[in-house]
N, C-alpha and C positions, 0 to 999 in steps of 0.2 A: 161106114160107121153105123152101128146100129141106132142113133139114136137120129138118123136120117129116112126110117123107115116111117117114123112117128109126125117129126117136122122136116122139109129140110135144112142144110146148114144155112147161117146166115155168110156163111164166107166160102167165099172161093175155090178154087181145088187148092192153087198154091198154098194158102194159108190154111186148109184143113188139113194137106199131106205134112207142111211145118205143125203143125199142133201134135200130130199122132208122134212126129221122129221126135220131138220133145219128151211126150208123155213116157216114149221109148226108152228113155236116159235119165229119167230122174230119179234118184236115190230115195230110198223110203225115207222118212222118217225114225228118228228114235225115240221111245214117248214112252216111259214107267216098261222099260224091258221091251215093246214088243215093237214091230217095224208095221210103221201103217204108211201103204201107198198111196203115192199121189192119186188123186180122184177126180173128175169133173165136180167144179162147184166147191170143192174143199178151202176152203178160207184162211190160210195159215200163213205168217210171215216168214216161215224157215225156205218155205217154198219160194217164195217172192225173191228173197236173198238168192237164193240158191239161181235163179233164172237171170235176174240181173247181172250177178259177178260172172256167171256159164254166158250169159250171149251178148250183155254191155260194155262187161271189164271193168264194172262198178263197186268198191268196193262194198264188203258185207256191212260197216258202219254205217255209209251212205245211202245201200238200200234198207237200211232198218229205219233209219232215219226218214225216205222217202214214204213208208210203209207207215211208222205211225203218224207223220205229219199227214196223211189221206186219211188214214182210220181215224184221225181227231176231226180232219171237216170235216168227213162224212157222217157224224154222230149226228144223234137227232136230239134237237134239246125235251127232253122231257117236264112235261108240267101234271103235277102233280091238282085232283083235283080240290084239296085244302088248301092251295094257293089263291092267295087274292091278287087282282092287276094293279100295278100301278097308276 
């Protein structure tokens, strides 16, 4: 993988030869007419779903579900600085 030339992988051959047969089989997206490929680092829940119901048997509801209940802890709460503290 080329991006092995730079750093190497943090994982194993197992699990880097699984990541490439994956990246292999994943459907583009469909977004305003045009198909955009899956990408290293691309962030999208279509993707997510798409992975959990192809290799968990999860359904799409489920991993939508799973995807934004993470996307909501992961936020960062933002403070504005015209805010005063309690």
């Amino acid at each position: 993988m080329l991006e092995n030339l730079v750093m190497p992988s943090p994982y194993d051959d197992r699990t880097t030869t699984l990541i490439e047969k994956t990246r292999a089989i994943v459907p583009p997206l469909k977004s305003l007419g045009r198909d955009i490929p899956f990408a290293t680092g691309l962030i999208d829940e279509r993707f997510f779903e798409w992975f959990a119901a192809t290799f968990f048997d999860i359904s799409y509801r489920d991993a939508h579900a799973i995807y934004a209940k993470h996307d909501a802890n992961s936020a960062e709460i933002t403070i504005f600085s015209d805010d005063t503290p309690d």
